[in-house]
C-alpha positions in Angstrom: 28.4 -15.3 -14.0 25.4 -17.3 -13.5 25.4 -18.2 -17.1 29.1 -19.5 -17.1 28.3 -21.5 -13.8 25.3 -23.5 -15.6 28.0 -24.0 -18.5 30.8 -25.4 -16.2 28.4 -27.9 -14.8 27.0 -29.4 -18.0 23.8 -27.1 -18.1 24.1 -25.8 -21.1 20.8 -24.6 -22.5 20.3 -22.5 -19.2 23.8 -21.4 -19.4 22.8 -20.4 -22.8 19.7 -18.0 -21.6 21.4 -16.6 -19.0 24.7 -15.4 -20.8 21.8 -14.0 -23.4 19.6 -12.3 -20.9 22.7 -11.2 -19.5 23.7 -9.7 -22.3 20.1 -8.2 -23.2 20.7 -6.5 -19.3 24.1 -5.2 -20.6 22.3 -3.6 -23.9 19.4 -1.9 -22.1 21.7 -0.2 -18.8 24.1 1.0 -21.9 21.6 2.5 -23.9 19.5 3.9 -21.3 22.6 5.1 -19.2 22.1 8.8 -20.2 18.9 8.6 -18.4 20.0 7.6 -14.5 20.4 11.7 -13.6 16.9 11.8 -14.5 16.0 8.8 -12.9 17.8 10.2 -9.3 15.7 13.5 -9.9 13.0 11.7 -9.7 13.7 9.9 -6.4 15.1 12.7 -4.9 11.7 14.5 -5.7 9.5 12.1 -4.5 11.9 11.1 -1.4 11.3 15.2 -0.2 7.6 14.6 -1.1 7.4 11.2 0.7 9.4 13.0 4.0 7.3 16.7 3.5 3.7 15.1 3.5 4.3 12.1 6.1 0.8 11.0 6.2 1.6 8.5 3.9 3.7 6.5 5.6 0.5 6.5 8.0 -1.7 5.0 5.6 0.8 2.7 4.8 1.1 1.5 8.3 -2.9 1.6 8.7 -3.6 -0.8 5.8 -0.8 -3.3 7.1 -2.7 -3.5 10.7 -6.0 -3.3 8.8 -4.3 -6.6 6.1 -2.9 -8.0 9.2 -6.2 -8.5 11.2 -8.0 -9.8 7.6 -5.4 -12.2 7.4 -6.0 -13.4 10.7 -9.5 -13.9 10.3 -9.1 -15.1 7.0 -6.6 -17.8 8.4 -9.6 -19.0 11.0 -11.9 -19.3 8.2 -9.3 -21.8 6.4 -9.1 -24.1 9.3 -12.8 -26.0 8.4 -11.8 -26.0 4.5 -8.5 -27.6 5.7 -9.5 -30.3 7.9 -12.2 -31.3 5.3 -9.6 -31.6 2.6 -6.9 -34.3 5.3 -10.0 -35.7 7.0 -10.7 -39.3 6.3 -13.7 -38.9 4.1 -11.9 -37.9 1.2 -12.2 -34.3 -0.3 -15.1 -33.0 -2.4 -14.9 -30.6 -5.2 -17.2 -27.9 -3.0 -13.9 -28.1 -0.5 -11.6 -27.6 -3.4 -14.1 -24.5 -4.6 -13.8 -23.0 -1.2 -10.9 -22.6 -1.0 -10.3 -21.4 -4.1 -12.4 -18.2 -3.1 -10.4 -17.7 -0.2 -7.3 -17.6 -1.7 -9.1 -15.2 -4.3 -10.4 -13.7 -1.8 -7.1 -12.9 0.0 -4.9 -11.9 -3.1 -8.1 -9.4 -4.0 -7.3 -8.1 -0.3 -3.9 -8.0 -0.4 -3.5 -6.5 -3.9 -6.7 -3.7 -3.2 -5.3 -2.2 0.2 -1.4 -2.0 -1.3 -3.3 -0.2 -4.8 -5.4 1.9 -2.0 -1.8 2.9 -0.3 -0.2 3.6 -3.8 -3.2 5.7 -5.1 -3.1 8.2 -1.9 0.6 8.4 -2.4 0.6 9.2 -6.1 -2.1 11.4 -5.6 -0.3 13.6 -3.2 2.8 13.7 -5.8 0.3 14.3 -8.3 -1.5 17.4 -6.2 2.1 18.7 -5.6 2.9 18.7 -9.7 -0.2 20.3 -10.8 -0.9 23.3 -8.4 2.9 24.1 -7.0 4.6 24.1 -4.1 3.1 27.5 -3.0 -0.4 26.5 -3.2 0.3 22.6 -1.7 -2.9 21.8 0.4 -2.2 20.7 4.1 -4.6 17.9 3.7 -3.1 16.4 0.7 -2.8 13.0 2.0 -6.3 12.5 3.4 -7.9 14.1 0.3 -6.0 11.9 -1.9 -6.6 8.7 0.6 -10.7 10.1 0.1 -10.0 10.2 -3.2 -8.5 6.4 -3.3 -11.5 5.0 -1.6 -14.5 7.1 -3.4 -13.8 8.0 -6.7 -10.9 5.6 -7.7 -11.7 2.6 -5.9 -13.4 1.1 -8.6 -10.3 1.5 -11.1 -7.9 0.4 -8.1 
């Protein structure tokens, strides 16, 4: 639809690339279509998992107070690097450094503690697939969140 709208109005190269990307949407759903019942297995499973071993949605909610208060604190220590790039003496390239790092500094943060949350969470499905539902540890979660921070945190 998007496609024929860029045609009506005159744009026609984009109207072009989105009737093809359109189309290339239309190929994939109808020749991976045989694989959505799969696809809701799989969310179903890990929905029950998700809702069984709740612990997760704790370590989720931990990490976003814990990126919260670093994003605060990172925020105070980009007021100086600020005011020296709009202040009247002209900006140096040691401002324009710094605050490179902090915005490294802050995707790295972001980017580890939503990795840390996805690790402890896969982990637990991944405990629950290789020993069985009958022999399920009840300290999944922390194991795999100990797990996340010791042994994995170098690949996350």
């Amino acid at each position: 639809a998007l496609g024929i709208f860029c045609l009506a109005y005159g744009a026609y190269i984009m109207g072009v690339i989105f009737i093809l990307f359109g189309c290339l949407a239309a190929f994939v759903f109808y020749r991976l279509r045989h694989l959505i019942p799969f696809a809701a297995l799989l969310l179903k499973t890990s929905v029950d998992l998700a809702t069984r071993y709740w612990g997760s949605f704790i370590v989720g909610a931990v990490t976003l107070l814990l990126l919260f208060g670093f994003f605060a604190a990172w925020s105070l220590a980009c007021i100086p690097v600020m005011g020296a790039l709009e202040g009247s003496n002209g900006a140096t390239i040691g401002s324009y450094f710094i605050l490179f790092v902090l915005v490294f500094i802050l995707f790295w943060a972001i980017q580890t503690g939503a990795n840390v949350v996805h690790v402890t969470a896969s982990g637990v499905v991944a405990t629950w697939y290789f020993v069985g539902e009958q022999r399920m540890p009840k300290t999944a979660v922390p194991a795999n969140l100990k797990r996340s921070l010791t042994t994995s945190f170098g690949s996350i």
